[in-house]
TIGUZA-519758 format. One record per residue (C-alpha): residue in one letter; z, y, x. Coordinates in Angstrom, 3 decimals, always signed. Example, Ala and Ser with C-alpha at 12.3 -4.5 7.8 and 13.67 -1.06 7.14 Angstrom:
TIGUZA-519758
<node residu="A" c3="+7.800" c2="-4.500" c1="+12.300"/>
<node residu="S" c3="+7.140" c2="-1.060" c1="+13.670"/>
END
This chain:
TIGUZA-519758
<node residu="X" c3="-55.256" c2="+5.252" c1="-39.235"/>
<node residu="X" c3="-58.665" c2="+4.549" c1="-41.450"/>
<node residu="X" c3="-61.233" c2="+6.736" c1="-41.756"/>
<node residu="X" c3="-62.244" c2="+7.750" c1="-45.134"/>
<node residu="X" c3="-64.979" c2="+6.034" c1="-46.339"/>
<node residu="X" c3="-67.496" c2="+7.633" c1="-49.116"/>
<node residu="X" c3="-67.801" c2="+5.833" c1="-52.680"/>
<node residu="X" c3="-71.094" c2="+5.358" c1="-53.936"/>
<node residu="X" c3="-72.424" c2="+5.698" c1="-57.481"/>
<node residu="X" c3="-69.950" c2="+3.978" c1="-60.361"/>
<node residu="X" c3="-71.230" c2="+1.000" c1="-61.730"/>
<node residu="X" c3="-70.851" c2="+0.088" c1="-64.909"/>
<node residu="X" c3="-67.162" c2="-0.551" c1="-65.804"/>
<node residu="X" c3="-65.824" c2="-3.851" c1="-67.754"/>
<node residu="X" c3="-63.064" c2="-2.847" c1="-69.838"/>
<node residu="X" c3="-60.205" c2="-4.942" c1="-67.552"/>
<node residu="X" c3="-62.184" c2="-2.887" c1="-64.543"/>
<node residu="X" c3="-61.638" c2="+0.476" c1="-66.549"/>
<node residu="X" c3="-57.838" c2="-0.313" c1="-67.152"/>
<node residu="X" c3="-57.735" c2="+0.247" c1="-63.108"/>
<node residu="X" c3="-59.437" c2="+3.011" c1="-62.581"/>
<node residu="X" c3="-56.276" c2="+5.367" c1="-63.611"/>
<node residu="X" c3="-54.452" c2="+3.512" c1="-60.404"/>
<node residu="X" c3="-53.698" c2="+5.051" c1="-56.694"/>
<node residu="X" c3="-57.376" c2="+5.381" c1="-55.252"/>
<node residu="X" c3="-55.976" c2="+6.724" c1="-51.524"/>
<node residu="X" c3="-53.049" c2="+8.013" c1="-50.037"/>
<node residu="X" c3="-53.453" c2="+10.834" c1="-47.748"/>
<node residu="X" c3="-50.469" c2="+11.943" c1="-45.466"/>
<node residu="X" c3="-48.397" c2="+9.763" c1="-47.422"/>
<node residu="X" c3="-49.705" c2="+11.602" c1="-50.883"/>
<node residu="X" c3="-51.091" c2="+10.071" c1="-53.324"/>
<node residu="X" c3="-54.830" c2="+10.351" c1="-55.018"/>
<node residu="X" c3="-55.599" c2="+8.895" c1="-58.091"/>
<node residu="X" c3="-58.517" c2="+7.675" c1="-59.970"/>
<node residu="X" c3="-57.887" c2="+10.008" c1="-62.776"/>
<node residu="X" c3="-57.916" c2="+13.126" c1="-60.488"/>
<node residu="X" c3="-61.194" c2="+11.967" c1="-59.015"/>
<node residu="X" c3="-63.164" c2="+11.580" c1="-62.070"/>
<node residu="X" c3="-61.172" c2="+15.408" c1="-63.689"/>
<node residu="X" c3="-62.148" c2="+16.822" c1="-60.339"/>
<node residu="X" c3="-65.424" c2="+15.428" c1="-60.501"/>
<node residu="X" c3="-66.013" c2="+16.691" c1="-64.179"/>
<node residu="X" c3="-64.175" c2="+20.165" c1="-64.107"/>
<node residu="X" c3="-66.153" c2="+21.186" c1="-60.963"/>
<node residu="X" c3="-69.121" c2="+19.431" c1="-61.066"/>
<node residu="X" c3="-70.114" c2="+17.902" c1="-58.176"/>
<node residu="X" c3="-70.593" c2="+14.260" c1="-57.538"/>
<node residu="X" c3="-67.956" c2="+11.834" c1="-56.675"/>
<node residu="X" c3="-68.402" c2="+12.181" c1="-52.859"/>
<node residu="X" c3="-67.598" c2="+16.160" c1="-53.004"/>
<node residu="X" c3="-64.932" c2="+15.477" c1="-55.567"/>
<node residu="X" c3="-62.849" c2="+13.131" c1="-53.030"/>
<node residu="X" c3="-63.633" c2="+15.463" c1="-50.359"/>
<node residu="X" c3="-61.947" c2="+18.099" c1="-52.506"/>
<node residu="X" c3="-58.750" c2="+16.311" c1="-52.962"/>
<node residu="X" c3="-58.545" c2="+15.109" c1="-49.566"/>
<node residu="X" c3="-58.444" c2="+18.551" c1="-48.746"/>
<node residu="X" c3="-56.145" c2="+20.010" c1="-51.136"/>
<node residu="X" c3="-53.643" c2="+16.872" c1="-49.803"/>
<node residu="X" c3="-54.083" c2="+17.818" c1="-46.507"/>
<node residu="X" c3="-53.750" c2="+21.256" c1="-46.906"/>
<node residu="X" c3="-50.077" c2="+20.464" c1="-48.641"/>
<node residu="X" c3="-49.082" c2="+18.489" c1="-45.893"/>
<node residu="X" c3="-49.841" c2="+21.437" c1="-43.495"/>
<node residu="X" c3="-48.163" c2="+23.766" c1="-45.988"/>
<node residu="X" c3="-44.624" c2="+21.572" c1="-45.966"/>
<node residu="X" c3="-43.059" c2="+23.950" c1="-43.111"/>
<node residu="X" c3="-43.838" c2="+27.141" c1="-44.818"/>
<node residu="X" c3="-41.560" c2="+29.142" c1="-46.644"/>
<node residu="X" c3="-41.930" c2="+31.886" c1="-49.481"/>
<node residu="X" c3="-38.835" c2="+34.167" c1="-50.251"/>
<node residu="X" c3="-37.746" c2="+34.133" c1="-54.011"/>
<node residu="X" c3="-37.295" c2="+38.103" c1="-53.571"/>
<node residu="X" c3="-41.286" c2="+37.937" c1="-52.271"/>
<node residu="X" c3="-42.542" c2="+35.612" c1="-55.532"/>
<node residu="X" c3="-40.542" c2="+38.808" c1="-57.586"/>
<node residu="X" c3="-42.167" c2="+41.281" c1="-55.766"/>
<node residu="X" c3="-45.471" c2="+39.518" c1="-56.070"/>
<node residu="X" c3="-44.617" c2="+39.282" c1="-59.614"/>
<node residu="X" c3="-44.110" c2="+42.400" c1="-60.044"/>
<node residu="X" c3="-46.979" c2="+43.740" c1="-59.028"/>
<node residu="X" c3="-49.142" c2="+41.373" c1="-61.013"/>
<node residu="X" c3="-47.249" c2="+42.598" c1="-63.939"/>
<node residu="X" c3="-48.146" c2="+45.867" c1="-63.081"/>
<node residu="X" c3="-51.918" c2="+45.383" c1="-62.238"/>
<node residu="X" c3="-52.424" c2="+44.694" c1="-65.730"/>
<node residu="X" c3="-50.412" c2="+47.488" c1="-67.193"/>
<node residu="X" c3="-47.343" c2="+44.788" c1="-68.466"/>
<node residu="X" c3="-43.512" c2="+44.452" c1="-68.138"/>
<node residu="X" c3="-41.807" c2="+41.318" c1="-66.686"/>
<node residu="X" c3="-40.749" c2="+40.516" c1="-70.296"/>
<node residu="X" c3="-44.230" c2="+41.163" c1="-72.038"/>
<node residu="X" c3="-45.787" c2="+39.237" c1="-69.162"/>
<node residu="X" c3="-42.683" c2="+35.930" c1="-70.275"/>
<node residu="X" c3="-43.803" c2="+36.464" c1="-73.575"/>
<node residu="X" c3="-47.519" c2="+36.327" c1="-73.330"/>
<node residu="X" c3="-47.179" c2="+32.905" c1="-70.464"/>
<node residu="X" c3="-45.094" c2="+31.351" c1="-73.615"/>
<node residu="X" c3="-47.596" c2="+32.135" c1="-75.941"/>
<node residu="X" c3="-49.959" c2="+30.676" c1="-73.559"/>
<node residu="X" c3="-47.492" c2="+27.552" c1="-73.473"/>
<node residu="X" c3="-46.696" c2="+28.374" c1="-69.915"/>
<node residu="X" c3="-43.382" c2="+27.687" c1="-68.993"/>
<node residu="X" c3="-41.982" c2="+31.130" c1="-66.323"/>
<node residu="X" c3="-40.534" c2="+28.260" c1="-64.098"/>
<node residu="X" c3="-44.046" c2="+26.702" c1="-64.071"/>
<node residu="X" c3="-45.619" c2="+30.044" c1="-63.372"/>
<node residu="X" c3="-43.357" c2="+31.145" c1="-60.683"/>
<node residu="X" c3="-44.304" c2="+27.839" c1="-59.149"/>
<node residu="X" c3="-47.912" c2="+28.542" c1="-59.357"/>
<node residu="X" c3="-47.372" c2="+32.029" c1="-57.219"/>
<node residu="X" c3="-45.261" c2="+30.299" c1="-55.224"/>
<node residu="X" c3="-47.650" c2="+27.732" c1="-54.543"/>
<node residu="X" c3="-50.658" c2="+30.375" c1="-54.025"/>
<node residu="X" c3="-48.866" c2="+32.695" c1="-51.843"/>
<node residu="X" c3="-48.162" c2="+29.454" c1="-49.875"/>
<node residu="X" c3="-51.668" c2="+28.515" c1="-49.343"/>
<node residu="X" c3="-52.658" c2="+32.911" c1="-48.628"/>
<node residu="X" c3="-49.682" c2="+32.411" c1="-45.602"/>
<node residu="X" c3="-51.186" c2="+29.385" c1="-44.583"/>
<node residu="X" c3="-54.783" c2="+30.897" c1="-44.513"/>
<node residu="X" c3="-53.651" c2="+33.728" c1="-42.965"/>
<node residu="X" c3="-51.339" c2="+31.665" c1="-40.054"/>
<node residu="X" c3="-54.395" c2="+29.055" c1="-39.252"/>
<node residu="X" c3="-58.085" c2="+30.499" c1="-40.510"/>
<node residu="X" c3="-58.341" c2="+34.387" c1="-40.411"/>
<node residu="X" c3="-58.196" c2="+34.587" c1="-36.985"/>
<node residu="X" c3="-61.768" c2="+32.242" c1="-36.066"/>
<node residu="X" c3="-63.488" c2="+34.663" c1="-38.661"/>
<node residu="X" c3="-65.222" c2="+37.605" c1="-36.676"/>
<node residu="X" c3="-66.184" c2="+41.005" c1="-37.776"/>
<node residu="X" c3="-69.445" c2="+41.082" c1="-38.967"/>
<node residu="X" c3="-71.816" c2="+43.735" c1="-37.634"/>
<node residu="X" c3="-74.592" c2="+46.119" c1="-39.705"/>
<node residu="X" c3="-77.317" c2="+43.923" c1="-39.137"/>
<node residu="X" c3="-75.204" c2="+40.753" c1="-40.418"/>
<node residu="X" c3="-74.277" c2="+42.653" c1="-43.119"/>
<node residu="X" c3="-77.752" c2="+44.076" c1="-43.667"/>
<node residu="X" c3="-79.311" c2="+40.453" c1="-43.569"/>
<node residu="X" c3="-76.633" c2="+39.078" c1="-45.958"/>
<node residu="X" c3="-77.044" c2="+41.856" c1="-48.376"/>
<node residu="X" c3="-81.203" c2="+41.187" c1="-48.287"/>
<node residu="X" c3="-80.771" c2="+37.590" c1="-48.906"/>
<node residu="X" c3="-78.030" c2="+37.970" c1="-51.914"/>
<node residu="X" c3="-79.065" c2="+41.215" c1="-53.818"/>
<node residu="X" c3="-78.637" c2="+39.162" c1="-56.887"/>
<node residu="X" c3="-74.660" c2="+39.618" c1="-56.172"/>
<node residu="X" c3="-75.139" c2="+43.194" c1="-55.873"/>
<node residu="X" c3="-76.735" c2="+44.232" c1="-59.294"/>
<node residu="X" c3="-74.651" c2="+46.128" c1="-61.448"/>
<node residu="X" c3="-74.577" c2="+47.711" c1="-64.968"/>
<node residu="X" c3="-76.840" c2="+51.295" c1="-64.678"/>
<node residu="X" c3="-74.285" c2="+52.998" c1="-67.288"/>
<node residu="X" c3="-71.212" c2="+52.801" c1="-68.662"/>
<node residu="X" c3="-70.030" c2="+54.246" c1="-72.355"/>
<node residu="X" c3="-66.227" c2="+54.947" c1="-71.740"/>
<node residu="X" c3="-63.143" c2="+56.773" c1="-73.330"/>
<node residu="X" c3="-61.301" c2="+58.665" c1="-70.879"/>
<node residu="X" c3="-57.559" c2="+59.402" c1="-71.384"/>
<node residu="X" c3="-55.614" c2="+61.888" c1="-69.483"/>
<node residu="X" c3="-51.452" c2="+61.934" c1="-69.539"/>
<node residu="X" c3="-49.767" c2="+64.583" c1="-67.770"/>
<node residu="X" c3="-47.636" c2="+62.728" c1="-65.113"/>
<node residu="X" c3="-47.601" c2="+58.997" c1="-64.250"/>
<node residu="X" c3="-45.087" c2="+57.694" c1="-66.180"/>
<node residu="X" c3="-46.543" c2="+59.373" c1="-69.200"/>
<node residu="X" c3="-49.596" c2="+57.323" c1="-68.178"/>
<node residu="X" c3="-47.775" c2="+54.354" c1="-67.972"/>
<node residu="X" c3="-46.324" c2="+54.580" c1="-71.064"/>
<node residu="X" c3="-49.299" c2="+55.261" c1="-72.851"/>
<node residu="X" c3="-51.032" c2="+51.581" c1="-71.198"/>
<node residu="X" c3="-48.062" c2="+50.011" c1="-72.491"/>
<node residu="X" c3="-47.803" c2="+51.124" c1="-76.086"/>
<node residu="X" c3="-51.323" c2="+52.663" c1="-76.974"/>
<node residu="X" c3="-49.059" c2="+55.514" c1="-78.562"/>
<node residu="X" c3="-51.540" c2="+58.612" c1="-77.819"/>
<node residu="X" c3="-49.146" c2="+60.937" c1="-78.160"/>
<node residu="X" c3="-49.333" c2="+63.992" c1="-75.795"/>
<node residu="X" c3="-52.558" c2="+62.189" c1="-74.532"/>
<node residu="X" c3="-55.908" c2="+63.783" c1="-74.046"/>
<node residu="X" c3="-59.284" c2="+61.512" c1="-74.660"/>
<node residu="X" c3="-62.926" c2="+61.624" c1="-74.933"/>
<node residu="X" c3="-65.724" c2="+59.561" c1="-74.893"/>
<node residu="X" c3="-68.047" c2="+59.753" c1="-72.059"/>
<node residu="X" c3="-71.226" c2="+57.692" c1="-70.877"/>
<node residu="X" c3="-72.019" c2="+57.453" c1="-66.876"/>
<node residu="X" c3="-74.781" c2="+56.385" c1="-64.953"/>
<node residu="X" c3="-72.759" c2="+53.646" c1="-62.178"/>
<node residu="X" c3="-74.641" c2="+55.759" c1="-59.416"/>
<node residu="X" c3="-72.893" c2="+59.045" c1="-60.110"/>
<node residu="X" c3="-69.034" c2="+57.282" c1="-59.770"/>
<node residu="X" c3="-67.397" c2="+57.077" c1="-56.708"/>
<node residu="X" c3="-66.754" c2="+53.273" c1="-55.040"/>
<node residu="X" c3="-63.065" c2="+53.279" c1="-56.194"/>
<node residu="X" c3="-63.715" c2="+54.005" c1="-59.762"/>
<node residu="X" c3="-66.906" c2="+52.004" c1="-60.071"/>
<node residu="X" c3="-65.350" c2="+48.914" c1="-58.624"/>
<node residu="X" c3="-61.963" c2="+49.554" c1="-60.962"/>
<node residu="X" c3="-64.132" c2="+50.145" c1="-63.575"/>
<node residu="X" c3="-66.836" c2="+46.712" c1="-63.289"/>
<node residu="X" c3="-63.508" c2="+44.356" c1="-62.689"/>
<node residu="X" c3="-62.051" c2="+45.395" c1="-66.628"/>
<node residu="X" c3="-63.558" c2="+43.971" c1="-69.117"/>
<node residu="X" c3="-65.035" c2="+45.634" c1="-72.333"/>
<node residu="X" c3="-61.806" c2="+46.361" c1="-74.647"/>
<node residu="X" c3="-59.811" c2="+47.251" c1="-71.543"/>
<node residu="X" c3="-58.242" c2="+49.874" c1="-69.400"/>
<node residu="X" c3="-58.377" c2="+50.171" c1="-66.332"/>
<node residu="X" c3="-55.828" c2="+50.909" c1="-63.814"/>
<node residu="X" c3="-54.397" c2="+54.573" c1="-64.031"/>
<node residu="X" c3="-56.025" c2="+57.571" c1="-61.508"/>
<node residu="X" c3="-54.517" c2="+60.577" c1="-59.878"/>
<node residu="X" c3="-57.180" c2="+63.193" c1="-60.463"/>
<node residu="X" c3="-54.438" c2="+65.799" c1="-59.061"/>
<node residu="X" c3="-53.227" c2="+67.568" c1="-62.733"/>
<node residu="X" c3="-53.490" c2="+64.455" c1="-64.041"/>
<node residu="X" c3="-53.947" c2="+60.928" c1="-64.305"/>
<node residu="X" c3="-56.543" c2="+59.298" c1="-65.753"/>
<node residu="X" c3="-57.448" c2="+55.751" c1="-67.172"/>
<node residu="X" c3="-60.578" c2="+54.781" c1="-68.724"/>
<node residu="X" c3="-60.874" c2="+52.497" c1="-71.602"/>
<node residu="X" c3="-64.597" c2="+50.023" c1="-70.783"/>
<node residu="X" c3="-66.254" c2="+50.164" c1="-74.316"/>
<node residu="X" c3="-69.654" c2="+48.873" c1="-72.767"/>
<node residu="X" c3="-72.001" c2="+48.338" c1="-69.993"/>
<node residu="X" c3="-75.890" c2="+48.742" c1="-70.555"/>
<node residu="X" c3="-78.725" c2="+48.177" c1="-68.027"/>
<node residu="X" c3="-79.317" c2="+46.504" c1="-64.370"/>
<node residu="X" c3="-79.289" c2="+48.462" c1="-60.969"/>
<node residu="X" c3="-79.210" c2="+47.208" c1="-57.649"/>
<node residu="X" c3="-76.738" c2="+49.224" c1="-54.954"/>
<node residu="X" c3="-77.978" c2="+50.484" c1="-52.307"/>
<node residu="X" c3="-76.907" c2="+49.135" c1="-48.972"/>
<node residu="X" c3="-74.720" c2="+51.618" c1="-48.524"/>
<node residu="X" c3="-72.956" c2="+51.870" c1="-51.864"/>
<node residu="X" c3="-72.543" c2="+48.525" c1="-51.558"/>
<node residu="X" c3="-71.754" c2="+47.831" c1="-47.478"/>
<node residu="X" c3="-67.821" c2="+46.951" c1="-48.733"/>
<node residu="X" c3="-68.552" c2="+44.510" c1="-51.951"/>
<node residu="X" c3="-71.186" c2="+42.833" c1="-49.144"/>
<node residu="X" c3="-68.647" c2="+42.426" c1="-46.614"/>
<node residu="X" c3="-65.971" c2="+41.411" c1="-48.955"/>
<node residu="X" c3="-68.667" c2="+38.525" c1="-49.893"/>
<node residu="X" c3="-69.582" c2="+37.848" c1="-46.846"/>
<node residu="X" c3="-66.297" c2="+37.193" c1="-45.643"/>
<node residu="X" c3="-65.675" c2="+35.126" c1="-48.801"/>
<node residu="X" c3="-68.315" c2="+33.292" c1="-47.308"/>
<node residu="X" c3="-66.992" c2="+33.068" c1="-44.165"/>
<node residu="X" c3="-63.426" c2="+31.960" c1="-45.482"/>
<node residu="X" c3="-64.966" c2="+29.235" c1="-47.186"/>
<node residu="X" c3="-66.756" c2="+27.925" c1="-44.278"/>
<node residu="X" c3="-63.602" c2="+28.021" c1="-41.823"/>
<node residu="X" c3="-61.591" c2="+26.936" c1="-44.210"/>
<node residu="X" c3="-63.693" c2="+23.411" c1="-44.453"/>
<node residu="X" c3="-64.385" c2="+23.657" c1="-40.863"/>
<node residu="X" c3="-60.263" c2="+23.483" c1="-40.339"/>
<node residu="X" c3="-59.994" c2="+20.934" c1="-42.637"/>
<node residu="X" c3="-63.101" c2="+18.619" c1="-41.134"/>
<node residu="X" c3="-61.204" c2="+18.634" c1="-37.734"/>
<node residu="X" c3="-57.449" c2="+17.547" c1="-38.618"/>
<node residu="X" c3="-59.606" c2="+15.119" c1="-40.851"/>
<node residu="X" c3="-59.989" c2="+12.932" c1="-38.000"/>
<node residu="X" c3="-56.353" c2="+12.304" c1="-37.128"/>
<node residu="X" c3="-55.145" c2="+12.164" c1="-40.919"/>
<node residu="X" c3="-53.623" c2="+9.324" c1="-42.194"/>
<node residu="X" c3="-55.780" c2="+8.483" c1="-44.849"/>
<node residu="X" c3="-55.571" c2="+4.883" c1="-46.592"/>
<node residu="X" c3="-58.472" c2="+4.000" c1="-49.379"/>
<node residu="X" c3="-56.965" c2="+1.865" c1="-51.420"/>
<node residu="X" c3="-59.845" c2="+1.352" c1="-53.938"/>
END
């Protein structure tokens, strides 16, 4: 088993030298890396050549650990499903906006697959080395990135009100405002509760966001704009900083898992 050993910085190519650049640069757990992938990687995420390899190293090894897990096709429909219905679309509108997009439902399908793969995997060999944080972690983390936690001071909105749920629905789907109530409203971010501000910062301007029981009724809000800069307070904000902080976290383990199986990989630099 070799070790993987770092490039350094590209020389200048000749064109013969170029020509092999597009070949097999490693092979890691009996997958291969190529040339080509290194240089994308290294160009789509920006980050030198090094961190680039690193990357792809990773994302082979992580593969080979994934090989003995298995996702239900029932589970990719549900999962499906409920991504249709996050953004207010049927299966078939969703097939008919991915072939717009020139995506293929067999190659989406296999992305999902492929994702809820590597959320099992996280979930089966990382999540359980990441503590709970405590206030003063979370306190600390929020001081040192309150640049995460600024948000727009007001939002101008229209707010629509259906009757029932499925009247709701309906409404998302076809913009037919029929039997619908609206109004345009402006709010300052401080007055809204967590639920609704955090619904209402993740949809962009033009959209709606997901639909509310307000008890008569349910209500979604259409984002026309977002004006201004406040910073949450701590305590507005205690679950967006522990989401990020465990983000954080996640991110750390996950290399930290990877670093260690590292050293027993078979990894072969071919070039």
């Amino acid at each position: 088993m070799k070790k993987l050993v770092l490039f350094g910085l590209m020389t200048l190519l000749t064109f013969s030298q170029a020509k092999m650049i597009d070949g097999i640069a490693m092979i890691v757990e009996g997958e291969p890396v190529t040339t080509a992938e290194i240089r994308a990687v290294k160009q789509q995420m920006q980050v030198s050549k090094e961190q680039a390899i690193s990357l792809l190293i990773q994302d082979r090894l992580q593969k080979s650990a994934m090989n003995d897990i298995l996702i239900a096709e029932v589970d990719i429909d549900t999962k499906i499903a409920a991504i249709a219905a996050q953004n207010n679309l049927t299966i078939p509108k969703m097939q008919k906006i991915l072939q717009e997009q020139g995506t293929t439902w067999n190659t989406y399908r296999s992305s999902v697959k492929e994702a809820m793969k590597k959320e099992k995997f996280f979930q089966q060999n990382v999540v359980g080395s990441i503590p709970e944080p405590g206030e003063d972690e979370l306190k600390l983390f929020y001081r040192n990135h309150q640049k995460d936690f600024t948000i727009p001071s007001s939002v101008n909105l229209v707010e629509y009100a259906a009757p029932s749920e499925e009247s709701m629905k309906k409404f998302l789907q076809t913009k037919n405002t029929k039997g619908i109530q609206s109004r345009s409203v402006k709010k300052a971010t401080k007055d809204l509760d967590s639920t609704l501000l955090g619904s209402i910062l993740q949809t962009q301007d033009g959209s709606f966001t997901r639909p509310f029981n307000a008890g008569d009724k349910f209500i979604s809000y259409k984002v026309i704009s977002k004006s201004g800069q406040a910073t949450m307070p701590f305590e507005a904000a205690k679950g967006a900083v522990a989401a990020k902080w465990k983000q954080q976290q996640q991110g750390k383990a996950l290399k930290d898992y990877f670093e260690k199986i590292k050293t027993n990989a078979d990894i072969q630099i071919l070039r």
